[in-house]
NUKOL-508121 format. One record per residue (C-alpha): residue number from 1; chain; x, y, z. Coordinates in pm, 1 decimal. Each point is the difference from the previous one (the first is absolute). Layout:
% NUKOL-508121
n	chain	c1	c2	c3
NUM	A	X	Y	Z
...
END
This chain:
% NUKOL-508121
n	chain	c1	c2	c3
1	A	2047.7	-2020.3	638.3
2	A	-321.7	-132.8	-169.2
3	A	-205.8	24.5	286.9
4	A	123.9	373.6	87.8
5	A	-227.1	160.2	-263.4
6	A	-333.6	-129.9	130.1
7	A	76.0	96.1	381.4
8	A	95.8	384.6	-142.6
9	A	-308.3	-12.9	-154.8
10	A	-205.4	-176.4	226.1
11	A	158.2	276.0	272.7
12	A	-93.1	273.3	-248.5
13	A	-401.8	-137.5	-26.9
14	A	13.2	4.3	382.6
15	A	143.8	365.2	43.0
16	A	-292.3	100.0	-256.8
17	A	-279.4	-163.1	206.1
18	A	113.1	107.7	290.3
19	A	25.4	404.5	-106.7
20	A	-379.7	-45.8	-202.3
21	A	-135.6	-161.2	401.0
22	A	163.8	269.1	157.3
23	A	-171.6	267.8	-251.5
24	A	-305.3	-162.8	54.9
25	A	-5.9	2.4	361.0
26	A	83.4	383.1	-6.2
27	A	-261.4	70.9	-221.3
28	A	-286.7	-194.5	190.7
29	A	147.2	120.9	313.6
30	A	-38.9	371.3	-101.1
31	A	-351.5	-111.6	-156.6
32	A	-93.7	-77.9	343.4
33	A	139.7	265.1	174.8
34	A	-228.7	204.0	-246.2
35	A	-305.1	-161.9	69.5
36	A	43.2	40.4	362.3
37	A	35.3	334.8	-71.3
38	A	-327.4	33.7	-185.0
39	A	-221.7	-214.7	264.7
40	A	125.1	203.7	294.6
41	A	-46.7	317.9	-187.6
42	A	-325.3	-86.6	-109.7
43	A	-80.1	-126.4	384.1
44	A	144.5	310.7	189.2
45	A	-280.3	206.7	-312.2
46	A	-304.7	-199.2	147.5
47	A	116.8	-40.1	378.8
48	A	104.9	378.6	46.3
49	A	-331.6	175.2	-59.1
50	A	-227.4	-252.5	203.4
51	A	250.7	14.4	305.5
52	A	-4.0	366.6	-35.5
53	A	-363.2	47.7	-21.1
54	A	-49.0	-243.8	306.8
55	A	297.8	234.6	197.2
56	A	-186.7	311.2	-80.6
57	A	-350.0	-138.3	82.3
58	A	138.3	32.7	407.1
59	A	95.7	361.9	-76.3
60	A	-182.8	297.9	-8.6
61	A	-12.6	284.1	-252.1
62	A	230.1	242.1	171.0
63	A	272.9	-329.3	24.4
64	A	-111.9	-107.7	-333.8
65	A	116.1	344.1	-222.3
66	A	274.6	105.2	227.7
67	A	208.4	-313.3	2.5
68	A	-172.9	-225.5	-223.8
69	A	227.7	-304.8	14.4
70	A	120.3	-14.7	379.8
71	A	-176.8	-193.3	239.0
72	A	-297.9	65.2	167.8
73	A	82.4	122.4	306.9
74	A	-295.2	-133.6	203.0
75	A	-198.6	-249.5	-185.8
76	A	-394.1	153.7	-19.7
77	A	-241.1	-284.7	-9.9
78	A	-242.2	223.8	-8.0
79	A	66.7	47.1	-359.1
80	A	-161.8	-311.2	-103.8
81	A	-296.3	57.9	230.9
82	A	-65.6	278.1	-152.7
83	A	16.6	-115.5	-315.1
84	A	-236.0	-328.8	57.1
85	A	-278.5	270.1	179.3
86	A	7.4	376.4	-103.4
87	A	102.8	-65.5	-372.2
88	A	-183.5	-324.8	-52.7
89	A	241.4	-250.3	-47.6
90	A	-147.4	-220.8	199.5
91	A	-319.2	46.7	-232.5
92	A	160.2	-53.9	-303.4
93	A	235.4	-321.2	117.4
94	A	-319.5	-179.0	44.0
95	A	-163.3	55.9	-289.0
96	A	327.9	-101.7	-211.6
97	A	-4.4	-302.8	230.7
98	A	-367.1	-106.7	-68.7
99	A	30.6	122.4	-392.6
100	A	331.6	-185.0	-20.5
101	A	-118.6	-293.5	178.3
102	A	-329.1	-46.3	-207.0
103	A	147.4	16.1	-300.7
104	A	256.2	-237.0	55.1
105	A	-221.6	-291.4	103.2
106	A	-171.4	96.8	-312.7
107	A	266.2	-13.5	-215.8
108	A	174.1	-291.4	167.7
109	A	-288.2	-192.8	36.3
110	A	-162.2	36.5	-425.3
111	A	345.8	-7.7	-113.5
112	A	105.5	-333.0	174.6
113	A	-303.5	-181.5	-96.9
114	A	44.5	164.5	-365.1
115	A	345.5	-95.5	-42.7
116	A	-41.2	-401.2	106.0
117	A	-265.6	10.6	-227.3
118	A	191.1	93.2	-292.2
119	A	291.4	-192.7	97.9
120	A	-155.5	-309.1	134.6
121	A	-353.7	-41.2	-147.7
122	A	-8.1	-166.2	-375.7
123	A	-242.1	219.0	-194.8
124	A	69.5	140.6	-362.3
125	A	-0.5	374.6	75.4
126	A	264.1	-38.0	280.4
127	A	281.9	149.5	-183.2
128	A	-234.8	292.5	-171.8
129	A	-101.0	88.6	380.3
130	A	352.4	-18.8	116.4
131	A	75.2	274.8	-315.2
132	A	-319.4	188.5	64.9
133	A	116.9	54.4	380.2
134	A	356.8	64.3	-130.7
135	A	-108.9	296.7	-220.5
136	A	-216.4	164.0	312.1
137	A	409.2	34.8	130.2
138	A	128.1	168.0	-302.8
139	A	-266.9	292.6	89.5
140	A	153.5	310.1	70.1
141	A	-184.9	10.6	359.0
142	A	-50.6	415.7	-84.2
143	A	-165.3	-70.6	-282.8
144	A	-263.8	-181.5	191.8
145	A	-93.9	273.1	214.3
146	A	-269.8	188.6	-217.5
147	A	-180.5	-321.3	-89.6
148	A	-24.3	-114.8	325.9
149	A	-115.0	325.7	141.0
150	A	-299.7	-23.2	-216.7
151	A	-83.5	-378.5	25.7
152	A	-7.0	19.9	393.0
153	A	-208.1	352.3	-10.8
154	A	-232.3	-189.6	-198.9
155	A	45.7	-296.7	238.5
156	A	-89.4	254.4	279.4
157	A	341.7	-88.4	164.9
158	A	135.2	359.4	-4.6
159	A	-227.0	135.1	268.8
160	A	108.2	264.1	307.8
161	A	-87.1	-314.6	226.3
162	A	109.7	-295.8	-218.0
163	A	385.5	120.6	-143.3
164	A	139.0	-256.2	175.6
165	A	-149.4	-281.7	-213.9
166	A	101.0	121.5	-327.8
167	A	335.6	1.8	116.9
168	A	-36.5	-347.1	160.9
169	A	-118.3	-131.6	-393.2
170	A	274.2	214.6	-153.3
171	A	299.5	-72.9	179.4
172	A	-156.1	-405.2	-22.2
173	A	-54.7	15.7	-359.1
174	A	345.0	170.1	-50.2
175	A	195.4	-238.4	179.3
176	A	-151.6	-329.8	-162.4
177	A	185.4	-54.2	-330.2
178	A	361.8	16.2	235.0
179	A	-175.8	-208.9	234.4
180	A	-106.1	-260.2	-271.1
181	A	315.2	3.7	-136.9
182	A	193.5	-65.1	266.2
183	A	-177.8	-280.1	141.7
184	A	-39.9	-170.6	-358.9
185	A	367.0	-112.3	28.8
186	A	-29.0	-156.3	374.6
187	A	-342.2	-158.1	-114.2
188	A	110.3	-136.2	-316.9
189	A	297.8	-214.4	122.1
190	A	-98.5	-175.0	352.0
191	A	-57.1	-376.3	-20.8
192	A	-356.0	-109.9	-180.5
193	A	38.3	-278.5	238.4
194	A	-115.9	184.3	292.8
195	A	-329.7	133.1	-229.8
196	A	-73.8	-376.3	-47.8
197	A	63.9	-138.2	372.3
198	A	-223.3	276.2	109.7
199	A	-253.9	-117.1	-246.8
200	A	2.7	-359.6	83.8
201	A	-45.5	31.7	400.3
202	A	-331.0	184.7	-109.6
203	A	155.7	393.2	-66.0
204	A	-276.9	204.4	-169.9
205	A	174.1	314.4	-171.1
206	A	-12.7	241.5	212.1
207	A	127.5	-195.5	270.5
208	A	281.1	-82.5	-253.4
209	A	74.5	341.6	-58.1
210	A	5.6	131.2	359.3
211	A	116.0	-285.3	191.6
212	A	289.8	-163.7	-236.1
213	A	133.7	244.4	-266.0
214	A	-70.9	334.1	172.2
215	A	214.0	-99.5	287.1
216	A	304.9	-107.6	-231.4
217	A	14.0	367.4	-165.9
218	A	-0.1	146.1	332.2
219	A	370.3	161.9	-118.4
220	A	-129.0	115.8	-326.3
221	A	-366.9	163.5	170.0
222	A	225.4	161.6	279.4
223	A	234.6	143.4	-212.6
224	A	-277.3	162.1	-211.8
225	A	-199.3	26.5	277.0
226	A	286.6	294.2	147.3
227	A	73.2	149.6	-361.3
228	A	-404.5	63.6	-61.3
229	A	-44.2	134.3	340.0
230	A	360.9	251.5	-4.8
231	A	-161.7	115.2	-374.7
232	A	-373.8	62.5	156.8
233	A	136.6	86.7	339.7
234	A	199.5	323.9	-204.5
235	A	-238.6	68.8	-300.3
236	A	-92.2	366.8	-6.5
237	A	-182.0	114.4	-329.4
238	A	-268.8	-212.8	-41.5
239	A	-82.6	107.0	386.6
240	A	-15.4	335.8	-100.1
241	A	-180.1	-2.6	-283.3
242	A	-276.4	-188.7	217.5
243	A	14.0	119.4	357.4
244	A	-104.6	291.6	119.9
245	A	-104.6	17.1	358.0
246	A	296.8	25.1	204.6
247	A	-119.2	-266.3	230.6
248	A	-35.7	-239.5	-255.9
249	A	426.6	74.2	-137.3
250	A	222.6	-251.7	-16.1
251	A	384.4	90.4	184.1
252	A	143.9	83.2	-379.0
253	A	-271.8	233.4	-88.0
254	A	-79.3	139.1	362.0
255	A	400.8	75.5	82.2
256	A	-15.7	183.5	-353.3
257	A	-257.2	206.1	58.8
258	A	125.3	102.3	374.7
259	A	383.1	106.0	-168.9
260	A	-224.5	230.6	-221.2
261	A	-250.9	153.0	251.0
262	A	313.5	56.5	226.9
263	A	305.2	50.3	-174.8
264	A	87.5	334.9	167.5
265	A	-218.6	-43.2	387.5
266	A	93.7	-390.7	97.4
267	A	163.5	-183.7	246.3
268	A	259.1	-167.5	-195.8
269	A	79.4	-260.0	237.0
270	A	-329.8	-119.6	10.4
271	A	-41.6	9.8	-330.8
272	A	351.5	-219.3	-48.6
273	A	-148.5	-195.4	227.8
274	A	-353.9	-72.8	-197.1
275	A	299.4	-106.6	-262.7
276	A	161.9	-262.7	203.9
277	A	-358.4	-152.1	143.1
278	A	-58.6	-16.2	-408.9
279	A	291.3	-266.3	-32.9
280	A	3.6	-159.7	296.0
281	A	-227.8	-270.0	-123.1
282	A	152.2	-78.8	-301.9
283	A	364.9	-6.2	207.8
284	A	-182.6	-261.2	207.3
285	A	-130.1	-231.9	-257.6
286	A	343.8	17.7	-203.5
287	A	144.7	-54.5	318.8
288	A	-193.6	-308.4	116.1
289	A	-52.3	-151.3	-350.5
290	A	356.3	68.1	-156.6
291	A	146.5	-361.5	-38.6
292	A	-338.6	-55.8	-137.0
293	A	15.8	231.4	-254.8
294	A	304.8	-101.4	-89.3
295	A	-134.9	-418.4	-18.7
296	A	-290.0	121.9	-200.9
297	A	215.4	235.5	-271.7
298	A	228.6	-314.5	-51.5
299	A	-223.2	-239.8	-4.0
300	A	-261.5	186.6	-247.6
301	A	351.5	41.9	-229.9
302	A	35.3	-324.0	-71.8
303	A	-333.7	-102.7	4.7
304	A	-99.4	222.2	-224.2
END
């Protein structure tokens, strides 16, 4: 009879854990049914209109506003030919490719070497460059705009002939302080070890740089790399507050300006279809760089 009092007990504590587990399991159980939810909601928001804007770019405008979410019933290529030739697509896709392009190497190129400087090289003003680069990111990039308009017309950079450099500089200049501060975390922890080796079998700096630590932040340049070039790739304003010849438009500003010369006389499938060619290459690069991406975000977390 002594020993009956503890087992009750002992039977009771059990029944108690046992009903909190079972709470628990409900509760995170509905808390991931709810985020599941969420994700494909948020998913089926962003997948909808870019499938539906690549179905009606092989329709025409008759099929287009009489049965605007049905199939095409013959896919029209002809659509994006027409959209790469008669409306200058094709015009404008390589010019964001060569502004895009420039400014990346640019960017990619100053900011690396900036950011193993500041991380790597011993020098007393190190940490009031790393802040000085850090505030040019706390800009509001709008702000910028009327500044720079005036420094580059004085730098003779705005021309009818020449737009395409001052938005090389721009979207370069723009894009460093991310850049730097990105990198800063993949420079700052890899292995001094390396630096010295280098050194000893006769490294001067530069070889250093570009031979031995460039090549270990690969993850961390790549993953910028795509993030500078999607952000330049897309930018609109500053393009048309300093382009004005329509052969020298980029795809953001050029597509623009052709929905508002022809919003009520325009082949809307060829103009859907100027919007697909406008993604396709940053589907591409996502698509061949995603586990990349992914390596790079990680890696620069705890890094940094």
């Amino acid at each position: 009879m002594a020993n009956a009092t503890p087992t009750v007990q002992t039977s009771q504590t059990q029944g108690r854990w046992s009903g909190q587990l079972s709470a628990a399991n409900i509760i995170n159980r509905i808390g991931w049914i709810f985020a599941q939810v969420l994700l494909w909601a948020f998913f089926l928001s962003v997948a909808f209109p870019i499938l539906w804007t690549i179905m009606t770019s092989f329709k025409t405008s008759r099929e287009l506003f009489t049965n605007p979410w049905a199939l095409p019933a013959v896919p029209h290529i002809a659509n994006y030919v027409k959209a790469w030739s008669e409306m200058k697509v094709g015009t404008y896709f390589v010019n964001s490719v060569f502004v895009s392009l420039s400014s990346l190497v640019i960017t990619m190129l100053l900011g690396s070497m900036a950011a193993y400087v500041i991380a790597r090289i011993d020098i007393k003003i190190n940490r009031a460059l790393y802040f000085f680069f850090l505030a040019g990111w706390l800009i509001p990039y709008f702000l910028t705009f009327i500044p720079a308009w005036f420094l580059h017309r004085q730098l003779g950079t705005i021309t009818k002939d020449s737009g395409h450099l001052a938005l090389i500089i721009q979207y370069a200049a723009s894009s460093l302080p991310f850049t730097i501060f990105f990198l800063y975390a993949f420079f700052k922890t890899l292995p001094r070890e390396l630096e010295e080796s280098a050194v000893i079998d006769g490294a001067n700096p530069y070889q250093v740089f570009f031979r031995v630590m460039l090549p270990l932040a690969r993850s961390g340049i790549l993953t910028i790399g795509v993030f500078n070039f999607i952000g330049i790739w897309n930018e609109y304003p500053w393009a048309l507050v300093t382009i004005s010849r329509d052969e020298l438009k980029t795809l953001p500003l050029g597509m623009a300006n052709l929905l508002q010369r022809s919003q009520y006389q325009t082949d809307w499938g060829a103009m859907f279809a100027g919007f697909v060619i406008t993604l396709v290459p940053t589907f591409v690069i996502y698509a061949i760089y995603q586990a990349r991406l992914t390596e790079g975000i990680t890696v620069g977390a705890l890094k940094g």
